[in-house]
mmCIF file of the N, C-alpha and C atoms, coordinates in Angstrom:
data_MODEL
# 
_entry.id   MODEL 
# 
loop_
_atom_site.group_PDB 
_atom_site.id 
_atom_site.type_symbol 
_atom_site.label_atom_id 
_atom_site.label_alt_id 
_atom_site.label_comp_id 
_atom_site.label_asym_id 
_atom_site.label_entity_id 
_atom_site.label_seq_id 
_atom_site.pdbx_PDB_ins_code 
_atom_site.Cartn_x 
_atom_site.Cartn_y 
_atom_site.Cartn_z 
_atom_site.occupancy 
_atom_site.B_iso_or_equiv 
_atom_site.pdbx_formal_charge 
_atom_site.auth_seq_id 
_atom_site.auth_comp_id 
_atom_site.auth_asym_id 
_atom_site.auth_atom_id 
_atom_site.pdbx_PDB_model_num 
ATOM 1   N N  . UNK A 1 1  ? 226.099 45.517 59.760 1.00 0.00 ? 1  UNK A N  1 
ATOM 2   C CA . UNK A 1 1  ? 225.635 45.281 58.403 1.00 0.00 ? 1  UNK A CA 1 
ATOM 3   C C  . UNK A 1 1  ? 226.190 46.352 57.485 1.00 0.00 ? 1  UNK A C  1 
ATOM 4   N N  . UNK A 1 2  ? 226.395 45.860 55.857 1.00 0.00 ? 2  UNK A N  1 
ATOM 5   C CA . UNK A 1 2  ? 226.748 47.204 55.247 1.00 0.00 ? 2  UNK A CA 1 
ATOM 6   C C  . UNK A 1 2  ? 226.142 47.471 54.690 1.00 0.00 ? 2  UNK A C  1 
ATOM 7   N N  . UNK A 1 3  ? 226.743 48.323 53.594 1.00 0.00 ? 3  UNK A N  1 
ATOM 8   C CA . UNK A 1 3  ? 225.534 49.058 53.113 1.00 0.00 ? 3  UNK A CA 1 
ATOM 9   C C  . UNK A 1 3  ? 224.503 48.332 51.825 1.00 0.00 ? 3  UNK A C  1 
ATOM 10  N N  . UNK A 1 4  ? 223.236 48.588 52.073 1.00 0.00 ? 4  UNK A N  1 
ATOM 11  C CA . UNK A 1 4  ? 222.576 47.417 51.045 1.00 0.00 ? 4  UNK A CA 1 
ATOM 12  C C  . UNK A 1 4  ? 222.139 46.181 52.393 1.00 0.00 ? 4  UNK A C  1 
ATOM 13  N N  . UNK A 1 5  ? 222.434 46.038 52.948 1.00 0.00 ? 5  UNK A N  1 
ATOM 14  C CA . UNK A 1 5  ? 222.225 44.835 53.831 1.00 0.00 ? 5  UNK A CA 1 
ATOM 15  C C  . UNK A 1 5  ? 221.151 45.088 54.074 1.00 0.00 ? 5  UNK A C  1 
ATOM 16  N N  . UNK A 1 6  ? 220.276 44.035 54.549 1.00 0.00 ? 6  UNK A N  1 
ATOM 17  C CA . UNK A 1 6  ? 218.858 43.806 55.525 1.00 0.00 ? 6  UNK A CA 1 
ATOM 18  C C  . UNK A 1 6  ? 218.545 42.745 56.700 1.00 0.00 ? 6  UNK A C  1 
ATOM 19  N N  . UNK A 1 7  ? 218.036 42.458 57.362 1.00 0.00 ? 7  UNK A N  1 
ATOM 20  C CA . UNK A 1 7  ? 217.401 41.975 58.197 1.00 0.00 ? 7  UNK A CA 1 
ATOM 21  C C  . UNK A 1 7  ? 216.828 41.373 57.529 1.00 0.00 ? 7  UNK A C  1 
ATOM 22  N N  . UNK A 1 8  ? 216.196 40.070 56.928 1.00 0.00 ? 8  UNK A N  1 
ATOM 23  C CA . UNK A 1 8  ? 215.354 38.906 56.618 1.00 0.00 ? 8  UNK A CA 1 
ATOM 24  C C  . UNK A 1 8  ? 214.272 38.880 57.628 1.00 0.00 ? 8  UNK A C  1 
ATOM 25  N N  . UNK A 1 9  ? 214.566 39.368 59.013 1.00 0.00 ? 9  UNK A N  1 
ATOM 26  C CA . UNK A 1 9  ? 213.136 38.963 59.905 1.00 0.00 ? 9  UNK A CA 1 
ATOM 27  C C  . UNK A 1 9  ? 212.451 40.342 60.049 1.00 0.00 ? 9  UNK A C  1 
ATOM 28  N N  . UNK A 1 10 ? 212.793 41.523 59.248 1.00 0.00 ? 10 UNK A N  1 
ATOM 29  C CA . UNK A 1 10 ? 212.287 42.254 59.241 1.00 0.00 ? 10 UNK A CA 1 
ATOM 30  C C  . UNK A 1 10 ? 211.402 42.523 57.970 1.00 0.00 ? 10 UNK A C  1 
ATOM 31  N N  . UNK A 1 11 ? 211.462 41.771 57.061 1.00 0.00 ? 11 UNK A N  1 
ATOM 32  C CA . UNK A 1 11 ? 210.772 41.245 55.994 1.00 0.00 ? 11 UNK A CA 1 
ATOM 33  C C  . UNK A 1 11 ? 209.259 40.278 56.056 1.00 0.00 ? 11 UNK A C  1 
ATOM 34  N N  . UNK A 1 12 ? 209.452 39.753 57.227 1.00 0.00 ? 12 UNK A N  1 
ATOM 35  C CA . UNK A 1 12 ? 207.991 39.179 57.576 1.00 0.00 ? 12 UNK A CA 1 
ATOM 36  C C  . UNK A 1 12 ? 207.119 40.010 57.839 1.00 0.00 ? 12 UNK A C  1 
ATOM 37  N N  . UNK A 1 13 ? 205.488 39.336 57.760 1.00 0.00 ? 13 UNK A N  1 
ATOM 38  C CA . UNK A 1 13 ? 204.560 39.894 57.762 1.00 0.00 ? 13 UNK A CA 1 
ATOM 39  C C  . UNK A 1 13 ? 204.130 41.200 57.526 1.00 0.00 ? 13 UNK A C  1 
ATOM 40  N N  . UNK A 1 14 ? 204.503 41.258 56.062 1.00 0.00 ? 14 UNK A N  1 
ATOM 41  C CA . UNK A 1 14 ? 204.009 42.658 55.218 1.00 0.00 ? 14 UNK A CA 1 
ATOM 42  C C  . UNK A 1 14 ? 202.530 42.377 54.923 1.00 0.00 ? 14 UNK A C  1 
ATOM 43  N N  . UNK A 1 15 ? 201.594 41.425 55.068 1.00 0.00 ? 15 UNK A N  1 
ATOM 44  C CA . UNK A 1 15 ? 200.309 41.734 54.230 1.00 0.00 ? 15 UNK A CA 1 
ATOM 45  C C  . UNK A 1 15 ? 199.856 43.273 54.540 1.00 0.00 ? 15 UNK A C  1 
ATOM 46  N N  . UNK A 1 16 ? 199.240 43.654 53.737 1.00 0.00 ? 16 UNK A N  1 
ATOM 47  C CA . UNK A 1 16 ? 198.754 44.678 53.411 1.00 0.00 ? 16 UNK A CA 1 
ATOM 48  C C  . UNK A 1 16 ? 196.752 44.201 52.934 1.00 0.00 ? 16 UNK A C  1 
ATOM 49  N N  . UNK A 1 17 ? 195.938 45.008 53.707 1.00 0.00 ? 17 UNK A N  1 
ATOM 50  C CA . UNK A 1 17 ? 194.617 44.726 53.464 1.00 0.00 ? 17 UNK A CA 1 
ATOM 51  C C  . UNK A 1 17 ? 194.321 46.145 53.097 1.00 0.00 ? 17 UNK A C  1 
ATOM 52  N N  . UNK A 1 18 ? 194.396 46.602 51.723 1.00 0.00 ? 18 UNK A N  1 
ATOM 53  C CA . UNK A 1 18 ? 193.657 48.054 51.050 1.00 0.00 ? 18 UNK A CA 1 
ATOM 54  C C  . UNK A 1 18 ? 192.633 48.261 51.566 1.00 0.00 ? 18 UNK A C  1 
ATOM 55  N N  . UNK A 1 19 ? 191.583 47.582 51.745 1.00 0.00 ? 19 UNK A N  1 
ATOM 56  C CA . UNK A 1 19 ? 189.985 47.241 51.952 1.00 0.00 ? 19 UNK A CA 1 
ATOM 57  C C  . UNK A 1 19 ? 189.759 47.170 53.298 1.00 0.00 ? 19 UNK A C  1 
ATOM 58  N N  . UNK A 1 20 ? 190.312 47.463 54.048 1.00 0.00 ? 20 UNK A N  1 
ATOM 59  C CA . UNK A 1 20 ? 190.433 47.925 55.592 1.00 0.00 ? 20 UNK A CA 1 
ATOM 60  C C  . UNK A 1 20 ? 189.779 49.014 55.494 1.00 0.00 ? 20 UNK A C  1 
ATOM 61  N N  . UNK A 1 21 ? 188.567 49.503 56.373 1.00 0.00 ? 21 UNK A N  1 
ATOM 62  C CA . UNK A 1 21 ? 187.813 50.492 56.611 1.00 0.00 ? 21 UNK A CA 1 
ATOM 63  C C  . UNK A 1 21 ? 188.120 51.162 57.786 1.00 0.00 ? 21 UNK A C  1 
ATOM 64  N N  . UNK A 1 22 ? 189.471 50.932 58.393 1.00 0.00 ? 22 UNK A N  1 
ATOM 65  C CA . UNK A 1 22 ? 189.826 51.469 59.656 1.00 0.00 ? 22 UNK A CA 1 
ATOM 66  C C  . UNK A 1 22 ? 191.327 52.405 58.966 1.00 0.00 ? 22 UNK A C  1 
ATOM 67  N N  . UNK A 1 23 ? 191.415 52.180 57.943 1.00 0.00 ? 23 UNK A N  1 
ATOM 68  C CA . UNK A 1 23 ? 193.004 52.163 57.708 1.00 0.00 ? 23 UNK A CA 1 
ATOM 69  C C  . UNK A 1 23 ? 192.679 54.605 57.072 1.00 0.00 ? 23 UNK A C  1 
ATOM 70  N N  . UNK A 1 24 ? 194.040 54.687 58.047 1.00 0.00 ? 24 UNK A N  1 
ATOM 71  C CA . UNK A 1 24 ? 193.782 56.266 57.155 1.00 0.00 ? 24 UNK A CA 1 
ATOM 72  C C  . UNK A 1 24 ? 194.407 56.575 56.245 1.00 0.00 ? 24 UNK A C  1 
ATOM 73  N N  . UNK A 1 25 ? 194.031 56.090 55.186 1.00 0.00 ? 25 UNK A N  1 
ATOM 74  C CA . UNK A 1 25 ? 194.823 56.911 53.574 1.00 0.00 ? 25 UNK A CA 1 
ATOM 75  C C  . UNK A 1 25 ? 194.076 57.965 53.765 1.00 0.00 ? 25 UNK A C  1 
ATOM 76  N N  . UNK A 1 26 ? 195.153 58.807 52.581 1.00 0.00 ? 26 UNK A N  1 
ATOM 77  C CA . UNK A 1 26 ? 194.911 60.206 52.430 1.00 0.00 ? 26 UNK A CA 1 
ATOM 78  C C  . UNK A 1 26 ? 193.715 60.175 50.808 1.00 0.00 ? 26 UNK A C  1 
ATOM 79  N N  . UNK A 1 27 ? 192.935 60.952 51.626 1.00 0.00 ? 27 UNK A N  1 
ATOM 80  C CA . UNK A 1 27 ? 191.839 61.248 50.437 1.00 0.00 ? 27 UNK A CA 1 
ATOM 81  C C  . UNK A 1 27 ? 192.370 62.592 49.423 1.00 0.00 ? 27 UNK A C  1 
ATOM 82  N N  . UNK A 1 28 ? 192.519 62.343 48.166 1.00 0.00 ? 28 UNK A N  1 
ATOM 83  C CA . UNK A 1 28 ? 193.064 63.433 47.741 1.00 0.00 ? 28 UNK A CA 1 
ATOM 84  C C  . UNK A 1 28 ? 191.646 64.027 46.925 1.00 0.00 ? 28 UNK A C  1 
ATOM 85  N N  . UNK A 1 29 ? 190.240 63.763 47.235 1.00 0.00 ? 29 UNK A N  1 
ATOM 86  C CA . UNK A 1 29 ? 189.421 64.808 46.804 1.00 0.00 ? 29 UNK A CA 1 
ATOM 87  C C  . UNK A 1 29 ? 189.127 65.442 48.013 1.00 0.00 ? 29 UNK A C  1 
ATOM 88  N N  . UNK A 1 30 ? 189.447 65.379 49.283 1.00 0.00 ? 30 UNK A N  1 
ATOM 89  C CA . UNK A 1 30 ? 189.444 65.876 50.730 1.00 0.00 ? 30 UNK A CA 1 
ATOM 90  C C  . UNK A 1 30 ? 189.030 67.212 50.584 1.00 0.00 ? 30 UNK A C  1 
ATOM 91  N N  . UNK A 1 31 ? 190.049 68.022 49.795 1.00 0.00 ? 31 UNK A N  1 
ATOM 92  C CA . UNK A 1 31 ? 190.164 70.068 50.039 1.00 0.00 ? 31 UNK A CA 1 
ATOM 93  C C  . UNK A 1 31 ? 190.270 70.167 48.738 1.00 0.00 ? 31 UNK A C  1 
ATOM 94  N N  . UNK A 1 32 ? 189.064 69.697 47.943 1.00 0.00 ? 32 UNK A N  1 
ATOM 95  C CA . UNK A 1 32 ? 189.040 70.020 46.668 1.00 0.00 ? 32 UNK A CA 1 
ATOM 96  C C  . UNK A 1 32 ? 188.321 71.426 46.658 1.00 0.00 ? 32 UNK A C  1 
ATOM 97  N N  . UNK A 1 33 ? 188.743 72.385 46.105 1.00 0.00 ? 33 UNK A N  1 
ATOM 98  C CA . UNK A 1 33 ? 188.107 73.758 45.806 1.00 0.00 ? 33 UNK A CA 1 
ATOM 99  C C  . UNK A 1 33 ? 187.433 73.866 44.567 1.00 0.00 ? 33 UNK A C  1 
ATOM 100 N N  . UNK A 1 34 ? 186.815 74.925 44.284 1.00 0.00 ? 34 UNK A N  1 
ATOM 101 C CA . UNK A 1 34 ? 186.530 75.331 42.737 1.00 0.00 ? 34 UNK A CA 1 
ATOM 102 C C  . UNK A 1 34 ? 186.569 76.656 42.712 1.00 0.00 ? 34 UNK A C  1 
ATOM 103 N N  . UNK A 1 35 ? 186.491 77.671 42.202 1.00 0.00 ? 35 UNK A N  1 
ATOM 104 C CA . UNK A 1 35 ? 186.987 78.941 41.804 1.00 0.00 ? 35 UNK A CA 1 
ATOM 105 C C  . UNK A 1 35 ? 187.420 79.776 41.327 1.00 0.00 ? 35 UNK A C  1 
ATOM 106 N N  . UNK A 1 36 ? 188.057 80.798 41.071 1.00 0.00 ? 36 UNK A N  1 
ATOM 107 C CA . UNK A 1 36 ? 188.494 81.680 40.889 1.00 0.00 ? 36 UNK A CA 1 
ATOM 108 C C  . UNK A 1 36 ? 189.793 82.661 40.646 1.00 0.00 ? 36 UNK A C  1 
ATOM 109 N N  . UNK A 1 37 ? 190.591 82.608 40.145 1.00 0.00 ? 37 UNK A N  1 
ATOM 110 C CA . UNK A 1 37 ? 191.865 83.637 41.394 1.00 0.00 ? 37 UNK A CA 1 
ATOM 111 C C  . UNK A 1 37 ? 192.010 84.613 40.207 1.00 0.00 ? 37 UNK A C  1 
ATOM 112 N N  . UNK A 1 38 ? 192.146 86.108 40.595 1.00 0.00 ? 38 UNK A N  1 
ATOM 113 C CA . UNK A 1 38 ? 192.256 87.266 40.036 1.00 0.00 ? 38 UNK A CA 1 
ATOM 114 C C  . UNK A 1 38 ? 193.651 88.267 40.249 1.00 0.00 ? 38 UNK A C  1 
ATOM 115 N N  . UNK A 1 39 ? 194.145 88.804 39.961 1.00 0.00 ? 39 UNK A N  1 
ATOM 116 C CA . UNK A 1 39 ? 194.847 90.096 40.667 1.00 0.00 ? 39 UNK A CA 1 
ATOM 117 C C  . UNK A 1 39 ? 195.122 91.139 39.674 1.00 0.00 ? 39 UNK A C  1 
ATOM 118 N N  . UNK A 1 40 ? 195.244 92.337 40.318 1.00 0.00 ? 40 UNK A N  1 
ATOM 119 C CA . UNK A 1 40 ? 196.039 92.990 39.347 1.00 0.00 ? 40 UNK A CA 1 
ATOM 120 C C  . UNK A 1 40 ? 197.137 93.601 39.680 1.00 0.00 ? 40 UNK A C  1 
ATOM 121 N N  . UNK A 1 41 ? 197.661 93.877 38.322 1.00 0.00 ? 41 UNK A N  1 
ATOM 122 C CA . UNK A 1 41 ? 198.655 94.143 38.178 1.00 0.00 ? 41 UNK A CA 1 
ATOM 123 C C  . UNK A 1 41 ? 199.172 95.859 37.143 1.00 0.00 ? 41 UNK A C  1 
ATOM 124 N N  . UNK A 1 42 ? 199.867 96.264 38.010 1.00 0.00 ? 42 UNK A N  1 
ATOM 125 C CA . UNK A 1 42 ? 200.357 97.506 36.674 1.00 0.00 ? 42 UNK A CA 1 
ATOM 126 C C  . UNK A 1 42 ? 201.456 96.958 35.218 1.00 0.00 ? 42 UNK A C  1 
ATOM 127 N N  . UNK A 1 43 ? 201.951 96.001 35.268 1.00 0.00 ? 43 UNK A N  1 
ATOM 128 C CA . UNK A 1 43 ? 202.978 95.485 34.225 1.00 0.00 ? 43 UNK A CA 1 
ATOM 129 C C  . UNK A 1 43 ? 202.074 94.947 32.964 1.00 0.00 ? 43 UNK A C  1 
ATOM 130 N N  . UNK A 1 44 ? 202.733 95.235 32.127 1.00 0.00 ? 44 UNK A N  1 
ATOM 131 C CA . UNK A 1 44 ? 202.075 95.266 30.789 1.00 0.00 ? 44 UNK A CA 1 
ATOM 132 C C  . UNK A 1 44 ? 202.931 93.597 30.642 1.00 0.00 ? 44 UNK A C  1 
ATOM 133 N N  . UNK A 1 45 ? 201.869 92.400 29.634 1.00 0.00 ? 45 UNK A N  1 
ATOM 134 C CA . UNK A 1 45 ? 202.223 91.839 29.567 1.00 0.00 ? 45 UNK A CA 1 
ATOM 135 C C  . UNK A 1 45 ? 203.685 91.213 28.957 1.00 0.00 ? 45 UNK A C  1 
ATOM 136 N N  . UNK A 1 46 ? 204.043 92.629 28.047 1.00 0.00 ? 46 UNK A N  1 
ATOM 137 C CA . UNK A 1 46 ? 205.486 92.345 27.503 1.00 0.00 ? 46 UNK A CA 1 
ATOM 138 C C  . UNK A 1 46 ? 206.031 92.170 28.912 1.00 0.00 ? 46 UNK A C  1 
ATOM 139 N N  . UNK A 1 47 ? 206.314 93.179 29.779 1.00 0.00 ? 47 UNK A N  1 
ATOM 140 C CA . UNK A 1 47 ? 206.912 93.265 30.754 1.00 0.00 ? 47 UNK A CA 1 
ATOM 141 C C  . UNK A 1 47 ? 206.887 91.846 31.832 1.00 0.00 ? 47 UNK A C  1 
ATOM 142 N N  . UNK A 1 48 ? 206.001 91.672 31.652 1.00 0.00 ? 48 UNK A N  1 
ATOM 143 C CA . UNK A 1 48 ? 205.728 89.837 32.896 1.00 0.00 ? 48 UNK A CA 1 
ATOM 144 C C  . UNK A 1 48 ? 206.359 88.862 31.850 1.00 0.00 ? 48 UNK A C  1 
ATOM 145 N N  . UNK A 1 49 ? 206.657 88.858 30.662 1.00 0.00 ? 49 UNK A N  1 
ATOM 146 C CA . UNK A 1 49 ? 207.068 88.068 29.770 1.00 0.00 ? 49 UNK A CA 1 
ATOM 147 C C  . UNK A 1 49 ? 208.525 88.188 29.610 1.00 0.00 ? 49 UNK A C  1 
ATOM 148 N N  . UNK A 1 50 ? 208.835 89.169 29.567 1.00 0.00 ? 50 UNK A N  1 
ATOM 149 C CA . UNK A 1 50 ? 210.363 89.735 30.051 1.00 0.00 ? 50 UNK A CA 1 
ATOM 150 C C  . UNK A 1 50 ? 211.261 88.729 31.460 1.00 0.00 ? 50 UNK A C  1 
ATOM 151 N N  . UNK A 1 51 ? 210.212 89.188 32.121 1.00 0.00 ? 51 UNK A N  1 
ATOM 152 C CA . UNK A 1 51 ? 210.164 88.727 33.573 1.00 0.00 ? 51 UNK A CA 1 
ATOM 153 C C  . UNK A 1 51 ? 210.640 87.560 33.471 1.00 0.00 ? 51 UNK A C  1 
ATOM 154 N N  . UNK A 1 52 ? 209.313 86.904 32.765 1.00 0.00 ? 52 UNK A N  1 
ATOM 155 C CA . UNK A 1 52 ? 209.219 85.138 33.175 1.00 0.00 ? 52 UNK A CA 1 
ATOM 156 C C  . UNK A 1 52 ? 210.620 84.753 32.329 1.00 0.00 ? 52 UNK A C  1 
ATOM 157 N N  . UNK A 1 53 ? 210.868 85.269 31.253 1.00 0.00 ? 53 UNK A N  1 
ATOM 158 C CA . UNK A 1 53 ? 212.326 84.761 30.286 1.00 0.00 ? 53 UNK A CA 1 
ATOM 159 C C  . UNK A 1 53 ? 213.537 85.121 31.099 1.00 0.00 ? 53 UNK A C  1 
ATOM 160 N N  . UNK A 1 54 ? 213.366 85.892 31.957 1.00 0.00 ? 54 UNK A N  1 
ATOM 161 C CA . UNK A 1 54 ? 215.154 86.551 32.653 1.00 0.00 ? 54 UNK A CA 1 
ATOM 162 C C  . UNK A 1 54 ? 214.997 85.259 34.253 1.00 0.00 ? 54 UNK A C  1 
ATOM 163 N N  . UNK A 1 55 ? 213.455 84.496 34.602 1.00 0.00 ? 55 UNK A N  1 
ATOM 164 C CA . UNK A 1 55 ? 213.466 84.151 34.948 1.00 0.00 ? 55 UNK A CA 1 
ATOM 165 C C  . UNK A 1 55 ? 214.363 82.585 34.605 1.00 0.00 ? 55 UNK A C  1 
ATOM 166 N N  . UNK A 1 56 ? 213.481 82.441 33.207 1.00 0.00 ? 56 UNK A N  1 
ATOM 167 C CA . UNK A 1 56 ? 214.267 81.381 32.992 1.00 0.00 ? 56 UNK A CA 1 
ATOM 168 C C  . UNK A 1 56 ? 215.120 80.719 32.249 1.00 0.00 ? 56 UNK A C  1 
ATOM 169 N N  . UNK A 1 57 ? 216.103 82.164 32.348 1.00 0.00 ? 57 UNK A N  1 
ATOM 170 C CA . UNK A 1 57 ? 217.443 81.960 31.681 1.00 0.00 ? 57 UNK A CA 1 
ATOM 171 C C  . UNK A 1 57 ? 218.572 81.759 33.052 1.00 0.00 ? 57 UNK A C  1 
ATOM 172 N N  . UNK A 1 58 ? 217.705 82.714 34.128 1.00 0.00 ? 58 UNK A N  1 
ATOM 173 C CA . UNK A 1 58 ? 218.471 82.569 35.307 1.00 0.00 ? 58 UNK A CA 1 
ATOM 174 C C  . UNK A 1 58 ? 218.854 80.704 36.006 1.00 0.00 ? 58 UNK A C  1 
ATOM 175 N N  . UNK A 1 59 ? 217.123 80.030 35.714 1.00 0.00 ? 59 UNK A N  1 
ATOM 176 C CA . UNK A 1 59 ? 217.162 79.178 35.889 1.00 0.00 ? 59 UNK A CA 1 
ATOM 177 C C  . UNK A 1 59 ? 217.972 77.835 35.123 1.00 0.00 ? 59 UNK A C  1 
ATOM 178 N N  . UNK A 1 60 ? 218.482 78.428 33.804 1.00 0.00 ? 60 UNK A N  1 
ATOM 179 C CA . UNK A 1 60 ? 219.435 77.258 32.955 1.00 0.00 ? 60 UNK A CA 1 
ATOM 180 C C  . UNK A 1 60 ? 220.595 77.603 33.592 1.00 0.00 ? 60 UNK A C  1 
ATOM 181 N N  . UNK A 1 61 ? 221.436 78.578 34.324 1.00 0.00 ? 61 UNK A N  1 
ATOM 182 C CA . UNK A 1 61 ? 222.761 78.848 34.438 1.00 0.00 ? 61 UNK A CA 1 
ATOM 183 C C  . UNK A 1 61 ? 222.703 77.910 35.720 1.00 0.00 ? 61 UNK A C  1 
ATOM 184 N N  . UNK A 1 62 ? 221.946 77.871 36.442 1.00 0.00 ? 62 UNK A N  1 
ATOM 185 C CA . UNK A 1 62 ? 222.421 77.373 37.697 1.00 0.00 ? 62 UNK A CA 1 
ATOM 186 C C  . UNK A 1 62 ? 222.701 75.732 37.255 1.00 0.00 ? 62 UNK A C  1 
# 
């Protein structure tokens, strides 16, 4: 077969039943957190701003 080609009998019997109570989708409220996140830092915010811009000037050249 080339490329783009298919199988026609591999096209049968797609139903799909969502409403299947056996079936494992992924729950995406599963590892829901709530919280917090802190750190510190010695860099003055000019300096992390510096940062983040040399970051993403680096990132337009590529």
């Amino acid at each position: 077969m080339g490329f783009g080609s298919y199988d026609e009998s591999e096209q049968q019997n797609q139903d799909v039943n969502a409403d299947d109570e056996d079936s494992e989708g992924v729950s995406v409220h599963e590892n829901e957190h709530e919280g917090e996140i802190t750190f510190e830092t010695d860099a003055s915010t000019d300096e992390l701003m510096d940062q983040l811009a040399e970051i993403k000037d680096g990132a337009d050249e590529e």
